[in-house]
C-alpha positions, 0 to 999 in steps of 0.5 A, a space after each residue: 500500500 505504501 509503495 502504491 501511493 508512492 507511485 501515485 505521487 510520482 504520476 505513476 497510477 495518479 489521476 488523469 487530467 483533461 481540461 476543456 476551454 470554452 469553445 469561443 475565442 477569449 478576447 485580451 482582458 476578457 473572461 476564459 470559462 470551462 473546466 478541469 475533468 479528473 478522474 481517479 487513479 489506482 488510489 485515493 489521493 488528495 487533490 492539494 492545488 489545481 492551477 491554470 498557466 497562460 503560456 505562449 511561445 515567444 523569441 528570446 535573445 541568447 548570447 549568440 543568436 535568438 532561439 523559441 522558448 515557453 513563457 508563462 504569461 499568468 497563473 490562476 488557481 482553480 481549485 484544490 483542498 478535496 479528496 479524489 477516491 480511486 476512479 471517481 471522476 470529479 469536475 471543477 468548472 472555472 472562470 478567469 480573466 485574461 490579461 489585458 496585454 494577452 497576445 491576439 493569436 486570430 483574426 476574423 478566423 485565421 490563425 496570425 502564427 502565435 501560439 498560446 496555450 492553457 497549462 494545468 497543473 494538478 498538485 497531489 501530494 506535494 507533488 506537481 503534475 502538468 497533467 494537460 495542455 490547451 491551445 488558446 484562441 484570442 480574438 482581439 478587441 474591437 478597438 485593436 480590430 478596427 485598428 488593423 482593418 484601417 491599416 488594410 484599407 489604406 492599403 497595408 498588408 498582413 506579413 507575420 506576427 510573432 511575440 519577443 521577450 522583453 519590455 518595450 520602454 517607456 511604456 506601460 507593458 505589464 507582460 514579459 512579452 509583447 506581439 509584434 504584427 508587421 505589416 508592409 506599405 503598398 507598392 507605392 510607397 515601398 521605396 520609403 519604408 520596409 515595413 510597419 510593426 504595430 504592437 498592442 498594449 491594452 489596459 482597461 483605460 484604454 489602448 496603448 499603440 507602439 508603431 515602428 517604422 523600419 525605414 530604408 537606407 538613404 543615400 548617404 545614411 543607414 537604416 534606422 527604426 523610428 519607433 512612437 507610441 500613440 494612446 486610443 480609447 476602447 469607445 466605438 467610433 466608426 471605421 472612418 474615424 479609424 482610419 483618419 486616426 490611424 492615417 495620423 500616426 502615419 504622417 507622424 512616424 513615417 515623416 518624423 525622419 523623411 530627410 533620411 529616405 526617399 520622400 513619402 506622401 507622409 512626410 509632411 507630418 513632423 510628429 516626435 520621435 521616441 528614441 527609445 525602442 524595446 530593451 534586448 534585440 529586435 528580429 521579426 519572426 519568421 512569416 506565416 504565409 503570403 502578403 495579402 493586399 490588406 487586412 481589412 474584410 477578413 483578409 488577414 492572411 493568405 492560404 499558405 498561413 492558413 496551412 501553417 496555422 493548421 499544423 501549429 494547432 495539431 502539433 500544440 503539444 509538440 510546440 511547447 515540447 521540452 519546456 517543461 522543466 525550465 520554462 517557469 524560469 522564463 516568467 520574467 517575474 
């Protein structure tokens, strides 16, 4: 008897763990709801702590290059304090709240290339079992949607989207991470600037908008990032008001250093330049399909990322593979 509840709090004979999400796409700040489904293992056990990790995959910078690896966004714990008798199934339905910077991994149904995931955690006799993992489908608030959709209509297209390790400065970023959407300008202003990355900020006092420019060389000077953050509210406005907005932070960031490119439609703008960027190093990630002509209606990205998006939701469980054991270490807490 003793060496089978040894067993038991080794994981060896111990409860099964099974969680099912809500079958809707959580929105950042936003209420996450489902349950954890236990079902008893070869003995009785009590079930100490079940806890909920947000997680995601994000870039991290090394010593010599970026590599992937797990970062845990947030923790909730759902339950705990119960006896769970041998084969008895036992259910704990749960609600939380996402945090108001979690990343957007969807929009209008198609996948953008992050990847998050729910982890539970059973604690059963002083020990931990991360017994379940769950992809996570975040949609994004109206306001960041109607954001992207006035990048699309004037003209921008969706490249990739990825989340980096580190902290934007001068920002209010709560997170360890942060998303990163690039985006690239139509053809007709191409020769002014490579591409736009947007990232979002969220709070429940608004919206927090990072813009950077990554300029092309001038004749006589060198590529250069111009990087503003901008402050919008949640409030529904019409897309038009959207777009105007959006058309602002244009002329601001891609005029704020016209003198070093080519000249730009934009460049009569003369908006402040915020000279610091991200702490750490900055690389895109790797794109998730073809440029598509905007953003806007539904247009988000093309049929090859739809096929890559495919295969990181089957392969979920293999993404975050080999980032159990030192995973928490990259909490950034």
């Amino acid at each position: 008897m003793v060496f089978k509840k040894l067993l038991g709090a080794l994981g060896v004979g111990g409860p099964s763990v099974d969680t099912v999400l809500q079958p809707d796409p959580a929105l950042p700040g936003g209420a996450l709801s489902g349950e954890v489904r236990l079902k008893g293992g070869g003995s009785d056990v009590t079930v100490e702590g079940i806890t909920l990790l947000l997680v995601a995959r994000a870039e991290m910078e090394g010593q010599d290059e970026e590599h992937e690896g797990t970062v845990v966004l947030e923790r909730f714990t759902v339950g705990g304090g119960f006896r769970l008798a041998e084969g008895a199934e036992h259910s704990v339905p749960f609600t939380v709240t996402l945090p108001w910077e979690t990343p957007v991994t969807h929009l209008h149904g198609q996948h953008l290339g992050p990847v998050l995931g729910i982890r539970t955690e059973l604690e059963v006799a002083g020990a931990r079992d991360k017994g379940d993992l769950d992809a996570l489908t975040v949609a994004p608030l109206p306001a960041q949607e109607a954001i992207l959709e006035a990048f699309g209509q004037l003209g921008y297209g969706f490249k990739s989207a990825d989340l980096e390790v580190g902290h934007i400065r001068g920002t209010g970023q709560q997170l360890p991470c942060y998303q990163e959407i690039e985006i690239v300008p139509p053809a007709e202003h191409a020769h002014a600037v490579n591409e736009i990355e947007v990232t979002f900020l969220a709070s429940p006092g608004g919206l927090e908008v990072v813009i950077e420019a990554d300029k092309r060389a001038g004749l006589f000077s060198g590529s250069h990032d111009t990087v503003h953050r901008f402050t919008t509210s949640h409030h529904s406005v019409s897309q038009a008001d959207r777009n105007a907005e959006v058309d602002g932070w244009l002329r601001q960031v891609i005029g704020a250093h016209a003198a070093h490119a080519a000249p730009y439609p934009y460049a009569q703008g003369g908006g402040h330049h915020d000279a610091h960027h991200h702490d750490g190093h900055h690389r895109s990630g790797p794109s998730t399909g073809a440029v598509v002509a905007g953003v806007a209606a539904g247009a988000a990205v093309g049929i090859v990322g739809g096929m890559v998006a495919a295969e990181v939701i089957d392969e979920i469980g293999d993404a975050f593979e080999g980032d159990d054991d030192g995973g928490e270490g990259d909490e950034g807490e």
